[in-house]
N, C-alpha and C positions, 0 to 999 in steps of 0.2 A: 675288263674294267666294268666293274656293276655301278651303274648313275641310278643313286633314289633323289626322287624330287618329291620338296614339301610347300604344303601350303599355306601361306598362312595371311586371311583373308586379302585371298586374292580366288578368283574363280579360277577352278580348275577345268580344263577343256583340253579336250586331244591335241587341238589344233596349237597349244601355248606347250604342252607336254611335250609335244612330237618337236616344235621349235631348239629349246630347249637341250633336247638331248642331240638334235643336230649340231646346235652351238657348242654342247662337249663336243663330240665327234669332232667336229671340224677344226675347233683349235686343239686338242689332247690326243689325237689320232697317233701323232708321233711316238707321245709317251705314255701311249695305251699299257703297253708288255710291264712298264715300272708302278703301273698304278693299282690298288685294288679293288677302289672306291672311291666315289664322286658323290657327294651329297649336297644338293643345292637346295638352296632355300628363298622361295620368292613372299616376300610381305609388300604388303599396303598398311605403312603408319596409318593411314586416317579412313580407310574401310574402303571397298571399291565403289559404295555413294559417294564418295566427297571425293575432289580434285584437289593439291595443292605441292607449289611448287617442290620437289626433291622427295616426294612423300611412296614412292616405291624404292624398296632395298633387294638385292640380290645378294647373299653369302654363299658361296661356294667352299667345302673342305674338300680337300684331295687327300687318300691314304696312300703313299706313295710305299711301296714294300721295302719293309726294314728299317724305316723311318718314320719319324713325328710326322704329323698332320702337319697341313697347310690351310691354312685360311684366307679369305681375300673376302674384300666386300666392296661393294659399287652402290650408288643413293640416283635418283633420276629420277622424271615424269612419265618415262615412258616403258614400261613392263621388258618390251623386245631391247629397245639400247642397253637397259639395264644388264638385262640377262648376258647380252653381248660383250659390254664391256666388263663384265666378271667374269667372264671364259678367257677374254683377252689379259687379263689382269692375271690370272690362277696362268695362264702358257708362260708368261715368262716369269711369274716367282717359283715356279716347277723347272723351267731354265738354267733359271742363277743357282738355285739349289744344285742342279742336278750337273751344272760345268763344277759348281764351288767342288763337288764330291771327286770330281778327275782329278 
């Protein structure tokens, strides 16, 4: 499973990078062997000067083999929640899909 991460103004740093790809890992681990690709997407609506509430986005697409994309998105103040709760969000609509298909 190849995870690209993109930026978009938001600072990029190992330490957010490395985050990130843990949070795949840790919730997609299961359904590593079914996936091809993970590409996530971390923005700040309002630029990393400005603070306001809901103003970071996370999207996440999964290429799940032999199948359409998946997409999920999560809205938050906080970069890491976010991220988090887009992993957690992408594990179970990879789930439902992937019981729906049994």
């Amino acid at each position: 499973m190849l995870i690209q991460v993109h930026f978009d103004e938001v600072q990029k740093t190992d330490a957010l990078d490395q985050f990130i790809n843990d949070q795949v890992q840790h919730h997609l681990a299961h359904v590593a062997s079914r996936i091809t690709r993970i590409e996530v997407h971390v923005h700040d609506e309002n630029s990393p000067s400005k603070a306001a509430a809901n103003d970071k986005r996370c999207t996440m697409e999964a290429r799940p083999a032999g199948r359409q994309p998946l997409a999920v998105e999560h809205r938050g103040d906080n970069v890491q929640k976010v991220i988090s709760e887009t992993a957690g969000k992408l594990e179970r609509a990879l789930k439902r899909m992937f019981d729906k298909a049994r």
